[in-house]
N, C-alpha and C positions, 0 to 999 in steps of 0.2 A: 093766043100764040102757041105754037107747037113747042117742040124740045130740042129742034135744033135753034130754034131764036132764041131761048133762054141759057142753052149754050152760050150762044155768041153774047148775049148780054153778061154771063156771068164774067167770060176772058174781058170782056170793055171794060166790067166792076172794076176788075182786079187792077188794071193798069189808069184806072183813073183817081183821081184827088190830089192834094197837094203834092207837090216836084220839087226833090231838092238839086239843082246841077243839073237839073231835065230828067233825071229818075225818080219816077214817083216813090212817093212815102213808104206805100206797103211793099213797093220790089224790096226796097231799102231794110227793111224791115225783116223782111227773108229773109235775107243777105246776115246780115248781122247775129240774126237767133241761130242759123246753121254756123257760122263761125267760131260764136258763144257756145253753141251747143257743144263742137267737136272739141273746143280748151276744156267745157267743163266736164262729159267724158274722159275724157283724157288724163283729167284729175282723181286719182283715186278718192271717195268723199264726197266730192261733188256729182251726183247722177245725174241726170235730164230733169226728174220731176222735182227734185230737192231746186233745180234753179227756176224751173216752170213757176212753182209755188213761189218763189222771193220775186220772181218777174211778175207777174199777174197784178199785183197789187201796184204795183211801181207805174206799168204800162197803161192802167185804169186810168189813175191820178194824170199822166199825161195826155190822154186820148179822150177820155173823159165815157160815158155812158150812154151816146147815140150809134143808132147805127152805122154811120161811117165809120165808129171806129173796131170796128166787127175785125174788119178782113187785115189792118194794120197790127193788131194784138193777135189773132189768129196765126199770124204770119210768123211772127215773131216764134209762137210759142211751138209751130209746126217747124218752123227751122231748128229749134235747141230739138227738140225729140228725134229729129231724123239725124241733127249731127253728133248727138247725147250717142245715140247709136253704134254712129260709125267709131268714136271718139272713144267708146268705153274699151275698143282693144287694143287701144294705144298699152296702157298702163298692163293690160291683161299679156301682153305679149312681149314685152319690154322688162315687167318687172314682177311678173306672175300673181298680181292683182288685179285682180278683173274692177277695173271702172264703173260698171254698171252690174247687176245681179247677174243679167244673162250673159256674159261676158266671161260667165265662172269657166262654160266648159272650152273660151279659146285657149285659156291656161295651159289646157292638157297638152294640146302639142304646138301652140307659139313659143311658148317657154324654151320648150327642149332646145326650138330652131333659132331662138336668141341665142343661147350656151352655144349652140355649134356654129356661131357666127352666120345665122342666116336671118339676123332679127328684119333689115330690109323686105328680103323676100317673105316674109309671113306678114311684114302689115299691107306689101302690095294685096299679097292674099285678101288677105282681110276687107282691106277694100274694093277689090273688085269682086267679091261675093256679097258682102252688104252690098254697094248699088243695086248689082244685079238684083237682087233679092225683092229689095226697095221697089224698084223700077217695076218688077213684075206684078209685086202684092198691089202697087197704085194703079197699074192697069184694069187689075181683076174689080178693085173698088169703082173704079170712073162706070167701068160697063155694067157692076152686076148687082151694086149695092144695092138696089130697093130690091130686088126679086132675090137675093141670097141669102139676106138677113129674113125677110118674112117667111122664104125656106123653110130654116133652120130652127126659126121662133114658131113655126107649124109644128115640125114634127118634133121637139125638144120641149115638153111639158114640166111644170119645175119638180117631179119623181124622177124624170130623166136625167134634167139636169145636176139635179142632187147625187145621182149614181159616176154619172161624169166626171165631176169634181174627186169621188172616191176613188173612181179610175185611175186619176192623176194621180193619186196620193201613194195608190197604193203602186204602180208603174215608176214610180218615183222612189220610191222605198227598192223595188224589185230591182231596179238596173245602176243603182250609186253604192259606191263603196265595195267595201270585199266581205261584205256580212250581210243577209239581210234581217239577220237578228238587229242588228246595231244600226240599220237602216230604219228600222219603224222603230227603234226607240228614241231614235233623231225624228222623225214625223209626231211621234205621242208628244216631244219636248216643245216643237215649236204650237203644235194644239193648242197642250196646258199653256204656253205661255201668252198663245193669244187669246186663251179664253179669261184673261186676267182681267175683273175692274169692267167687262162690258157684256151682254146678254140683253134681255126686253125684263128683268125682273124689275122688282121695285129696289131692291140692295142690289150693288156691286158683286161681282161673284170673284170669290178667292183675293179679297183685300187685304184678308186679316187687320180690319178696321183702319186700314192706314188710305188717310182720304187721297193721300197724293195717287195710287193706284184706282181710284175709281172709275177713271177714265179708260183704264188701260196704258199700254206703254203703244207709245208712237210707233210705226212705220217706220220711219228714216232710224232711230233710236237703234232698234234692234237688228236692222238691216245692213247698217253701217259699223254697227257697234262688232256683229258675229263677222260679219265679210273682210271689212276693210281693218277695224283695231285690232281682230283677231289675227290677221295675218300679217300685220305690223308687228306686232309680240312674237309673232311664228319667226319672221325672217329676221328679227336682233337676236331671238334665241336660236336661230341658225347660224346667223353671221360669226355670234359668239364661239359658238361650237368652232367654227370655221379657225375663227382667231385662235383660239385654245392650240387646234392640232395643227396646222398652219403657222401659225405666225400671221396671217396675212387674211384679210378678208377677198374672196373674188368676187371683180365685178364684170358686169356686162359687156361683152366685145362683140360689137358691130362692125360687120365686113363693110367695107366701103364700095361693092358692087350689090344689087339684091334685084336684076332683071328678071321680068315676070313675062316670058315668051311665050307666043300665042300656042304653043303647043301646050305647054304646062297650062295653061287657059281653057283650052282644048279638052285637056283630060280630070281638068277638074268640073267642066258642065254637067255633068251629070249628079255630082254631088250636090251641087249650086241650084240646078232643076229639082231635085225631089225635096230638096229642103224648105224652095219658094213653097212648092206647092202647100209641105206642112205649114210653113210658118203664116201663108195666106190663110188655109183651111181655120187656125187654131187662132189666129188672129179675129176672123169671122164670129168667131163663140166668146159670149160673153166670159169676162172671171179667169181666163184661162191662164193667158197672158205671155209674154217673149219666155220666160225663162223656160217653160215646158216646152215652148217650140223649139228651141236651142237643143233641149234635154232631147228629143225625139227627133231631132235633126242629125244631131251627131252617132244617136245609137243605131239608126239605120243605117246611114254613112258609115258606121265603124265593121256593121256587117257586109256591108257591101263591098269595102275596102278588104275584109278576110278572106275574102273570099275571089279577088280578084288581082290582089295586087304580086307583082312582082318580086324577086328575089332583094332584089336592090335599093325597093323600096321601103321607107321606115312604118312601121305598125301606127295604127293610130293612140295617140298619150306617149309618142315617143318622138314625135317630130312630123308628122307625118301633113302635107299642107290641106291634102285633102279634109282632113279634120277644125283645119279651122272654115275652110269654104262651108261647107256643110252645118257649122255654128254658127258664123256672121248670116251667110244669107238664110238661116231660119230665122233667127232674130229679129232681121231687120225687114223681111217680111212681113212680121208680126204688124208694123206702126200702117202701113195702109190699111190693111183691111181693118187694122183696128177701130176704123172710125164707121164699118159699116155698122158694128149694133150703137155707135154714137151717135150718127145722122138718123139710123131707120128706127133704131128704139128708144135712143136714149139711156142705154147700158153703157157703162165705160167698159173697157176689154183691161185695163191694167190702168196702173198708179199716171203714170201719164195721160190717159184720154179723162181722168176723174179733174183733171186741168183744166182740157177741152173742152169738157162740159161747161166748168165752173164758170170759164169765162162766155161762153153760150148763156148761159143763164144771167149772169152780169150786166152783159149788154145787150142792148136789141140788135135782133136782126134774125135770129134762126131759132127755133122754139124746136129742141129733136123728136123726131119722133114722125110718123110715118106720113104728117100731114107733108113732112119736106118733099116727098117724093110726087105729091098729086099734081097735075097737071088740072088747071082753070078750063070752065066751061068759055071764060074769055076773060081777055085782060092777061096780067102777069101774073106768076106765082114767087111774089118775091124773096123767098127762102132759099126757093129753088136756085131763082138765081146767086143769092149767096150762096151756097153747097157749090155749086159751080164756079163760084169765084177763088173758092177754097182749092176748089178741084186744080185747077189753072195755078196755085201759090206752091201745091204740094207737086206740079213736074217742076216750076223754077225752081225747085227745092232740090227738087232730083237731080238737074242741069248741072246745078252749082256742084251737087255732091260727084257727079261723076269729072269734072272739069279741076274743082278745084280742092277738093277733101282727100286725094291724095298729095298733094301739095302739103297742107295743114299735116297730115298724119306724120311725114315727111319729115318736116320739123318738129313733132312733139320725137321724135325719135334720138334728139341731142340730148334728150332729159336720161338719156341711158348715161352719159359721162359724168352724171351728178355722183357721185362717191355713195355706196347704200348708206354708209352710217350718216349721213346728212340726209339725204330723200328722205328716211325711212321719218326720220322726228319729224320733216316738213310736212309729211302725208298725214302725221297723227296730228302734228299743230292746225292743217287747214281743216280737216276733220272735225277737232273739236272747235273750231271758228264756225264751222258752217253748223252745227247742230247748235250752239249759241245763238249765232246768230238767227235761227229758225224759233226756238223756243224761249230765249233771252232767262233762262235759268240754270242754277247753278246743278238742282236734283235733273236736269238731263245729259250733263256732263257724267255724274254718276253714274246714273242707267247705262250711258254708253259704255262708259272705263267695264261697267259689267260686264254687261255683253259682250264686249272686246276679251275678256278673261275668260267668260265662259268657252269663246270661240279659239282660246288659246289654248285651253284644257282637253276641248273633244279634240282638238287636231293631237294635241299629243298622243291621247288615250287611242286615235283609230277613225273615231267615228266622222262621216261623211256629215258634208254642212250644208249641201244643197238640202237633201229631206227637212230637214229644222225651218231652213229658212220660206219653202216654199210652202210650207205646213202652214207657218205663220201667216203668209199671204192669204191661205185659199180658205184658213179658217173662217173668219167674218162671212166670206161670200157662201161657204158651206153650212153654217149653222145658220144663216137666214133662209137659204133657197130650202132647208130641210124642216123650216119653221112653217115656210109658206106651202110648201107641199105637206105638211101634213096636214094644215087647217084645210088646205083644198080637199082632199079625201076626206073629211068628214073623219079626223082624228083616228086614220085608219096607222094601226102600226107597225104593217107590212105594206107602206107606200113604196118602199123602193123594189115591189116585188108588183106592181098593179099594172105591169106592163110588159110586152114582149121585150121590147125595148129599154125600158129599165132592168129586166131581167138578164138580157144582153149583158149590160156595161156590168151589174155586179157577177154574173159569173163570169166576166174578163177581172174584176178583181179577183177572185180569187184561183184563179188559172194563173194569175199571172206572178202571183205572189207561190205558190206552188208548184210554176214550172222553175221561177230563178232558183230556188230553194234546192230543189233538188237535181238542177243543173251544177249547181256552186257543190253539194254533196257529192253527186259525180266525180266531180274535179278534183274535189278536196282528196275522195278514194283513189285516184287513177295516180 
């Protein structure tokens, strides 16, 4: 059978099995995990993958471990990530807490256009740039995925990729904050802190004998502890200030009109288009993950916006809508393609697809890896036609988000009348619920209260929190890919110099760390 019949087999998968009310199980199943996903988004605390990871286990136990129930728990888990998505700029533009990590840079300018009474009109933004975004990155996946990802896995050898990651780190460092001295000492913090308790040694590294560190500190821990507690402490210790010289705490006022006309539509495509492209592109590449797409979506958009915008138009970090189109739709581009190194290699692209696999691997049905993509001398390729069926759950996915996810966004938008001194305890109480309920320990409540103070402390002192936190991330994936590419050279110690290409990415590090440097000096002189 060719590849349009295993098409058509995969859209028959998807819509067949049990029916409740005459709609099958796994539509049903969609439907609900994008629902779920956009509330728990929405929720400062609660991410996509913190509810991915409580769902999987839950959804197993009912579906049970054959392959029928592949595409029902897929569905499920593909609906929380795409509506985790859209849902994290609820919280991020409402109440300058980004919901989700990547969500950090709609803060910069939803925020402003909440305060000036346009909070409406920025989450229309928001969500008509995530779909968009969405929509585009699923297309590129349906067409391209076995021939983009084997691309990319050709010519990206792991010296390459090991310089790539340094790229990001140090791009990362160069374009956040108003230092980039205080920028890499925020990247060196989150390193050290992820190189804590894990490495290939036979000891734990940097325990200082204390076994509860062996392991490391969690992901969600330090993630949620620097982003979300940190800025909970930040906004009581504002509100205070607030009350101090005030009298009065101020709260959020939402204009009761926020129409998103197709001209302002119009002239935000372009921000919307180059950000698809990145967050497809970076999506694509293993390790990389939304939050660098976001970061490299908006900093082109912000020069692009310098450089063209109007007298009357607000700068981007000031209001500016362009700025969040150009954030949502790199983002949310990021979750299609992110399943192309999922299906074609078996790479998770970010803390979300490590779900996708999880439950791939759990259940029968799809084994990733490039065997998905082969087409049978005869008979079926029945993988294929699951990939296909997935293909077919992730447009219902999209249907829903563009029909009815602004609806949802719509209404998380009343959570702006909640009084801050109430939200703010409620954000810290579900907060510490869900890291509870995740690790049912008392020492990860501590880590977190940490982490939450450390992230209270750099914001006083200056320093930028995206370098720390993305540092964190890309550690593990950088000191493996630089582990395996040195054993591949044959213990060579200039491996990330054994290539034109490798040679490339590290002198874009350090051009790029020495052009901001001495742009910022510039500046600083003029």
């Amino acid at each position: 059978m060719g590849l349009f019949d295993h098409i058509l087999l995969g859209i028959q998968f998807a819509f067949s099995g049990t029916a409740f009310f005459g709609v099958p199980v796994t539509i049903l199943m969609v439907g609900s995990g994008f629902v779920f996903g956009v509330l728990v988004g929405a929720t400062p605390g609660l991410a996509g993958p913190m509810a991915m990871a409580i769902a999987l286990p839950i959804l197993i136990s009912l579906f049970g471990y054959e392959a029928a129930a592949l595409l029902p728990v897929m569905g499920f888990l593909l609906g929380v990530m795409k509506g985790a998505t859209l849902g994290g700029a609820v919280p991020a533009i409402l109440f300058n807490t980004p919901g989700t990590p990547d969500a950090l840079m709609t803060t910069f300018d939803g925020y402003p256009m909440t305060i000036n009474g346009k909070g409406r009109e920025a989450l229309k933004t928001a969500h008509f740039a995530s779909v968009s975004g969405d929509s585009f990155s699923d297309i590129v996946l349906f067409i391209c995925a076995p021939f983009l990802a084997i691309y990319v896995e050709a010519y990206l050898d792991l010296p390459e990729k090991t310089a790539l990651i340094l790229l990001s780190l140090t791009f990362i460092a160069a374009i956040m904050g108003q230092s980039v001295i205080k920028s890499l000492i925020a990247v060196a913090m989150g390193l050290f802190v992820a190189f804590i308790g894990t490495g290939e040694g036979f000891y734990p590294r940097l325990s200082l004998g204390i076994n509860d560190l062996n392991g490391g500190f969690p992901i969600a821990i330090v993630v949620l502890g620097v982003l979300v507690i940190g800025e909970v402490l930040m906004t009581i210790h504002k509100a205070r200030e607030e009350q101090t010289k005030t009298g009065q705490i101020e709260q959020v006022n939402l204009s009761k009109s926020g129409w998103l006309s197709w001209a302002k539509r119009k002239a935000m495509m372009p921000h919307i288009a180059t950000s698809a492209v990145i967050g497809t592109g970076i999506g694509a590449l293993p390790g990389i993950g939304s939050t660098m797409a976001a970061t490299l979506g908006y900093t082109i958009g912000k020069r692009r916006h310098q450089a063209r915008k109007t007298p009357d138009e607000a700068a981007f970090g000031q209001g500016a809508p362009q700025g969040i189109a150009a954030t949502e739709a790199a983002n949310s581009a990021v979750s299609g393609a992110n399943l192309i190194p999922v299906l074609s290699l078996g790479i998770p692209g970010n803390a979300a697809a490590v779900f996708l696999i999880l439950a791939m691997e759990s259940i029968d049905g799809i084994n990733p890896g490039p065997g998905v993509f082969k087409l049978p001398s005869e008979g079926t390729n029945p993988e294929m036609i699951m990939v296909f069926g997935l293909f077919t759950l992730m447009a219902l996915a999209n249907l829903l988000n563009w029909v009815v996810g602004i609806h949802i966004m719509q209404a998380m938008s009343n959570m702006a009348k909640i009084p801050k001194q109430l939200l703010m305890p409620t954000v810290l109480l579900v907060t510490l619920t869900a890291i509870y309920a995740e690790h049912a320990s008392m020492l990860a409540l501590v880590w977190l209260v940490g982490f939450g103070l450390y992230g209270f402390i750099v914001r006083l002192l200056g320093f930028p929190i995206l370098p720390f936190v993305i540092a964190f991330i890309l550690a593990r994936p950088l000191e493996n890919t630089a582990r395996q590419a040195f054993a591949s050279t044959g213990a060579d110690p200039w491996f990330l110099f054994s290539s034109p290409v490798a040679i490339a990415l590290m002198a874009g590090c350090f051009f790029v760390i020495s052009f901001s440097a001495l742009r910022r000096l510039k500046h600083d002189a003029s």
